[in-house]
DSSP file (Angstrom, degrees, kcal/mol; ACC not computed):
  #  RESIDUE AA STRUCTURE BP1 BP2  ACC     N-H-->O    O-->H-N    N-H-->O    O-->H-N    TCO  KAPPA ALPHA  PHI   PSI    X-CA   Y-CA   Z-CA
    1    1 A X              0   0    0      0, 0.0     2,-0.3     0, 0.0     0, 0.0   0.000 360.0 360.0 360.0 134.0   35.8   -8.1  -91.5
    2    2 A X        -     0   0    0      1,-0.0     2,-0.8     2,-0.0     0, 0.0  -0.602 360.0-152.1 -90.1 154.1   34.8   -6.0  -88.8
    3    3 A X        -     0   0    0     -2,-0.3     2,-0.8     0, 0.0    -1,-0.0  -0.802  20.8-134.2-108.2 122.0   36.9   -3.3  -87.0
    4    4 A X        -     0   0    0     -2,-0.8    -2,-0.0     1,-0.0     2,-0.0  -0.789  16.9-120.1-108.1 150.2   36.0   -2.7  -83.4
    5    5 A X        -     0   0    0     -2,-0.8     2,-0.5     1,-0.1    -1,-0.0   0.008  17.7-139.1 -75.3 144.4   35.7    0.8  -82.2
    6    6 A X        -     0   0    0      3,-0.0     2,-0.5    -2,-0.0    -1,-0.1  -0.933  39.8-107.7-113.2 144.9   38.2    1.7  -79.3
    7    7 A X        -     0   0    0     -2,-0.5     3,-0.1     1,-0.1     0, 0.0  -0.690  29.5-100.8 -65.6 109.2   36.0    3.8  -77.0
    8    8 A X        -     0   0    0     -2,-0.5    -1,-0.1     1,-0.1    -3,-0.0   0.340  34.8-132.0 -40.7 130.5   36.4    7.5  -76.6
    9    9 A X        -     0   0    0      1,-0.1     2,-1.3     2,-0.1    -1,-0.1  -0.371  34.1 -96.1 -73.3 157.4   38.2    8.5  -73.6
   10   10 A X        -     0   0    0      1,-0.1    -1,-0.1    -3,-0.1    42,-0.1  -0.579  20.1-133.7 -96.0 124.1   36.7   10.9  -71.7
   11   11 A X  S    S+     0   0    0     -2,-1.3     2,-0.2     2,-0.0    41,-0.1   0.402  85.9  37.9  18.1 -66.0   37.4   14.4  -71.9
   12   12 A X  S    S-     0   0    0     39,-0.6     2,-0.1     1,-0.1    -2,-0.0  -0.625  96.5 -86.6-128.0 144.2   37.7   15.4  -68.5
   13   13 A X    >>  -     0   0    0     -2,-0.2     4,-2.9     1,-0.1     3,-2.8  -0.489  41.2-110.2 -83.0 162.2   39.4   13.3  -65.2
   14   14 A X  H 3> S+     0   0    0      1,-0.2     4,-2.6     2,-0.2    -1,-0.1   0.804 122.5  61.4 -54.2 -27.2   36.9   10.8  -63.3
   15   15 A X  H 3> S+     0   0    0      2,-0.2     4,-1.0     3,-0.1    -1,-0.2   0.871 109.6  46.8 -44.5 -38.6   37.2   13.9  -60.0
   16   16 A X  H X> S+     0   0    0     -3,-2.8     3,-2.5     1,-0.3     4,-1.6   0.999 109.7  47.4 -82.9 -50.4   35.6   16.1  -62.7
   17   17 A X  H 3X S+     0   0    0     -4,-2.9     4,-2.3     1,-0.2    -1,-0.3   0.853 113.1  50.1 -56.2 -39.2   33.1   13.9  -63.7
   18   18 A X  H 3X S+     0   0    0     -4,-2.6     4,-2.5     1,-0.2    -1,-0.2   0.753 109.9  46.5 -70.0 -14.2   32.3   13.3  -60.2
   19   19 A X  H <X S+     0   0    0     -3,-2.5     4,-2.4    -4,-1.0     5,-0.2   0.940 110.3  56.0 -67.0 -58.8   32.0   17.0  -59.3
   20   20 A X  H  X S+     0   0    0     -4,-1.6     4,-1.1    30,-0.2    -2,-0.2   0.865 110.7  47.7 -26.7 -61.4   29.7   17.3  -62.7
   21   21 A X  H >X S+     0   0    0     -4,-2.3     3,-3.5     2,-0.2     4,-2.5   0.986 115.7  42.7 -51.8 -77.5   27.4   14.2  -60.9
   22   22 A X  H 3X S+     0   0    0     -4,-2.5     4,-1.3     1,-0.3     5,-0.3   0.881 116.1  47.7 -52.3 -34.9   27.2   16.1  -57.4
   23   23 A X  H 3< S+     0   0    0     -4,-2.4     4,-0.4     1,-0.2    -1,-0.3   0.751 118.3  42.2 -87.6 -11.0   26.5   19.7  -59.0
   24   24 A X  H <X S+     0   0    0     -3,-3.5     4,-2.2    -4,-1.1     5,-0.4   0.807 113.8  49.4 -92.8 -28.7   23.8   18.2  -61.3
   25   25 A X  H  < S+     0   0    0     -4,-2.5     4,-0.3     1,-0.2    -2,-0.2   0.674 110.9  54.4 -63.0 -11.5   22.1   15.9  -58.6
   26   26 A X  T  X S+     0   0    0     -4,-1.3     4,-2.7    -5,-0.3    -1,-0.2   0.756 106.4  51.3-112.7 -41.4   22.0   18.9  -56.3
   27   27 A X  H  > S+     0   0    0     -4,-0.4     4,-2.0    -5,-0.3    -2,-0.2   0.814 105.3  48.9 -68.8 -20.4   20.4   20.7  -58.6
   28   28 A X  H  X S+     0   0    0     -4,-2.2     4,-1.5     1,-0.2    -1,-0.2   0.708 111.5  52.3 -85.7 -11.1   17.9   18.4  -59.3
   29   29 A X  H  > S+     0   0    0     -5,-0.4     4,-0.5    -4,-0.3    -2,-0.2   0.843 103.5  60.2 -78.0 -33.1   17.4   18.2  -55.3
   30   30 A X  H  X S+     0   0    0     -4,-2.7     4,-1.0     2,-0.2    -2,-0.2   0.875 112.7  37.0 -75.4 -35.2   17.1   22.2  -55.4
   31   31 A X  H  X>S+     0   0    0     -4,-2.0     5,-4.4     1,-0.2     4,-2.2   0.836 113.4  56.2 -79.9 -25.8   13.7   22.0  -58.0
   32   32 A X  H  <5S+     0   0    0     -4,-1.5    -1,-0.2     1,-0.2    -2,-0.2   0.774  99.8  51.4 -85.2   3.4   12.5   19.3  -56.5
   33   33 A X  H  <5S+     0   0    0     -4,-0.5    -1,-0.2     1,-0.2    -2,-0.2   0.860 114.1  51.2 -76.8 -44.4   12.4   21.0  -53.2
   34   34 A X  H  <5S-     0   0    0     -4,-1.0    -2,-0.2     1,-0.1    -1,-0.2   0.782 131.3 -92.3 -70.8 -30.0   10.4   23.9  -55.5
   35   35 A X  T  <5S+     0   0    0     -4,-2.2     2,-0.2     1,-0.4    -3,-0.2   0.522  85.9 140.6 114.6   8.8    7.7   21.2  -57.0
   36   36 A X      < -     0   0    0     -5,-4.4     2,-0.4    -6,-0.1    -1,-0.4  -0.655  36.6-163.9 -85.1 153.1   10.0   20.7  -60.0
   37   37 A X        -     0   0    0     -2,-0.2     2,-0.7    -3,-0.1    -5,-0.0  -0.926  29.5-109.7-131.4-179.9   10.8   17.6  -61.6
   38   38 A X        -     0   0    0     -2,-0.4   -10,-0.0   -10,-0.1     5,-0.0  -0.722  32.4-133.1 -93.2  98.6   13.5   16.8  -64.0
   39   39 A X    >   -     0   0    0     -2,-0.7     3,-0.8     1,-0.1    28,-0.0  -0.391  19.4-140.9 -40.2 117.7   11.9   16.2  -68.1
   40   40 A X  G >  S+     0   0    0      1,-0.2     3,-0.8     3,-0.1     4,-0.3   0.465  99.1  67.8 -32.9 -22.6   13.5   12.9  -69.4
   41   41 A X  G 3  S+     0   0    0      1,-0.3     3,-0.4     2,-0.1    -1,-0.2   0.726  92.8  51.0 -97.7   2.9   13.9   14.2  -72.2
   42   42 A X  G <  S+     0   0    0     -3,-0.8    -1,-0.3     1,-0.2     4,-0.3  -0.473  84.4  97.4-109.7  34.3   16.5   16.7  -71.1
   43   43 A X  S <> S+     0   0    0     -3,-0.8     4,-2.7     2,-0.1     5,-0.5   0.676  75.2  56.5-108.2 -20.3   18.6   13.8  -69.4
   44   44 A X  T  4 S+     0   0    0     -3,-0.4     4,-0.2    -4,-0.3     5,-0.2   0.621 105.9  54.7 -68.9   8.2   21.2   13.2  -72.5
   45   45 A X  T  > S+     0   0    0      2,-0.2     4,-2.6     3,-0.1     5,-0.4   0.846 113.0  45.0-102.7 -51.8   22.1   17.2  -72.0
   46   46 A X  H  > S+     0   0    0     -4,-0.3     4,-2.3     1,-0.2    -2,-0.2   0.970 109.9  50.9 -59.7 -51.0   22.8   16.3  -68.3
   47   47 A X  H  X S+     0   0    0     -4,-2.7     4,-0.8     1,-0.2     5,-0.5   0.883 111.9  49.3 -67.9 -29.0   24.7   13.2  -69.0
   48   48 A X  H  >>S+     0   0    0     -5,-0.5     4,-2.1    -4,-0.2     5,-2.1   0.992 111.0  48.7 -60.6 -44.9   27.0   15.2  -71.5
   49   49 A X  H  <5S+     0   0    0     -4,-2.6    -1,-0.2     4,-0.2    -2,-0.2   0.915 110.4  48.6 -69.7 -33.9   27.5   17.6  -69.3
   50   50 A X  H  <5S+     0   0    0     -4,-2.3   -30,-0.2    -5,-0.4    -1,-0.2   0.933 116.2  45.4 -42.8 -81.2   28.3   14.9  -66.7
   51   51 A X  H  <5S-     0   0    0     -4,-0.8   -39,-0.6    -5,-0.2    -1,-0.2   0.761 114.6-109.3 -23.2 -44.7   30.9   13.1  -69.3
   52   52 A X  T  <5S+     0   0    0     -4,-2.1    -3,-0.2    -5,-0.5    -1,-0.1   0.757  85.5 123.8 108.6  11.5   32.5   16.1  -70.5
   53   53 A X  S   <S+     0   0    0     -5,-2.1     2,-0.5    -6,-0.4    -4,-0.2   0.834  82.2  18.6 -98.4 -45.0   31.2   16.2  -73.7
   54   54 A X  S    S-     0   0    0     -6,-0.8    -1,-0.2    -9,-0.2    -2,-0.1  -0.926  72.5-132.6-120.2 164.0   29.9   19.8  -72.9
   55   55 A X    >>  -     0   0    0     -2,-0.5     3,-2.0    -3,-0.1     4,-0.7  -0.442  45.2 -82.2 -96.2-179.2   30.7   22.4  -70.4
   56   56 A X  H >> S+     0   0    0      1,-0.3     3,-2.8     2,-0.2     4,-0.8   0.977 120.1  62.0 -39.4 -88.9   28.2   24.4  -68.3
   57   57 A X  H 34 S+     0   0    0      1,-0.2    -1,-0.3     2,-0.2     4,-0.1   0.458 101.7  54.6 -34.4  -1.0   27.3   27.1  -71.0
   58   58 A X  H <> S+     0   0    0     -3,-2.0     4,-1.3    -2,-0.2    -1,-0.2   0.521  92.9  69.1-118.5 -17.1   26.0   24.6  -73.2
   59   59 A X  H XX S+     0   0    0     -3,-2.8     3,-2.7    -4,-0.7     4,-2.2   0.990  94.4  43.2 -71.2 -61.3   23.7   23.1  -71.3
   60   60 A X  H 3X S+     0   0    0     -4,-0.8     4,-3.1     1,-0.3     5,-0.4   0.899 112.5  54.4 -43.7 -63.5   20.8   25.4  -70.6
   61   61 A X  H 3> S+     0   0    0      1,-0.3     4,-1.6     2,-0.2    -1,-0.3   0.798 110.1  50.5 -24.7 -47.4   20.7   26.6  -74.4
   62   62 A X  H <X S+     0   0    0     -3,-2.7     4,-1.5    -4,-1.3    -1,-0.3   0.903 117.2  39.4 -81.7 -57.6   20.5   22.8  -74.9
   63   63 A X  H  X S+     0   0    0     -4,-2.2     4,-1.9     1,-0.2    -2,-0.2   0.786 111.5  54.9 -66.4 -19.8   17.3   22.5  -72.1
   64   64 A X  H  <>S+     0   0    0     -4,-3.1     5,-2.9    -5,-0.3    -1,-0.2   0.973 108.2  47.2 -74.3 -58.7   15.8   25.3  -73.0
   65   65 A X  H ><5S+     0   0    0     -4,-1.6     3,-1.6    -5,-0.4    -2,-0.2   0.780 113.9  50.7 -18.6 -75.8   15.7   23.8  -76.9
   66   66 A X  H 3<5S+     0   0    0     -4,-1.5    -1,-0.2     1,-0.3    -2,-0.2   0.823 115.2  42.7 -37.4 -61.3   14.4   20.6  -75.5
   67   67 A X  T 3<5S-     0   0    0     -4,-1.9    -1,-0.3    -5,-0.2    -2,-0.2   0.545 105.3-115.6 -90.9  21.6   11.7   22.4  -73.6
   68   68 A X  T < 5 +     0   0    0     -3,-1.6     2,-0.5     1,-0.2    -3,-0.3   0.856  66.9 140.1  74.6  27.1   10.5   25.0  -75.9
   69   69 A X      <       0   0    0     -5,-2.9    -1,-0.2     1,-0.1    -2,-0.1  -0.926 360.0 360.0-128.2 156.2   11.6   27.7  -73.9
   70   70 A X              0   0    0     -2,-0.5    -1,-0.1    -3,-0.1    -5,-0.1   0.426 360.0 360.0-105.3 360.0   13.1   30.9  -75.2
């Protein structure tokens, strides 16, 4: 028999997450204004952050990881 999985609530209220959205999209508006673009592979680290699943401090360490950089 299978059991199904109740989904984790999230962390954080749906205002946070939407403050989380604006303050990463903005950022991503602020590099690409510089000639950056955003690595793919560094999008679960954003979506965590988004979610609530990590705060602020956790990300970069986490991008940095992702991109090789120290």
């Amino acid at each position: 028999m299978a059991l199904a999985l109740k989904p984790k609530a999230p962390a954080i209220t749906p205002e946070e997450m939407q403050r989380r959205r604006k303050m990463v999209r903005s950022a991503f508006r602020s590099n690409a204004m510089e000639g950056l673009r955003p690595n793919p592979a560094c999008q679960p680290v954003f979506d965590a952050y988004i979610v609530g699943e990590i705060e602020l401090d956790e990300m970069m360490p986490r991008v940095r990881a992702i991109l090789g950089i120290k």
